[in-house]
C-alpha positions, -999 to +999 in steps of 0.1 A: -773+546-736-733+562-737-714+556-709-698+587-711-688+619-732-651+629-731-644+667-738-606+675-748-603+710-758-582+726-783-543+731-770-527+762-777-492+757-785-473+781-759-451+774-730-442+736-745-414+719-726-384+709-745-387+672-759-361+657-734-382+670-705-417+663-721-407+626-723-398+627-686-429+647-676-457+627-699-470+657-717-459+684-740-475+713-729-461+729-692-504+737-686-514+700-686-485+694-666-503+687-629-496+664-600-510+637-591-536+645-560-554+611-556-549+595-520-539+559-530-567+529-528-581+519-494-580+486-480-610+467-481 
């Protein structure tokens, strides 16, 4: 039984960030470029 199926689609290259910046931001590509939304871990 998988434990999972990852899907990663195809990225276009447009609106890329310059190297410099892409090493400070994680990723390459300004589309993937999305903050972080989670809420932290609660205490147990």
């Amino acid at each position: 039984m998988p434990l999972g199926i990852a899907y990663a689609p195809y990225q276009k290259w447009r609106d890329i960030y310059d190297p410099a910046v892409a090493l400070k931001r994680g990723t390459l590509f300004f589309e993937l470029d999305l903050p972080f939304a989670g809420k932290g871990v609660l205490p147990s």
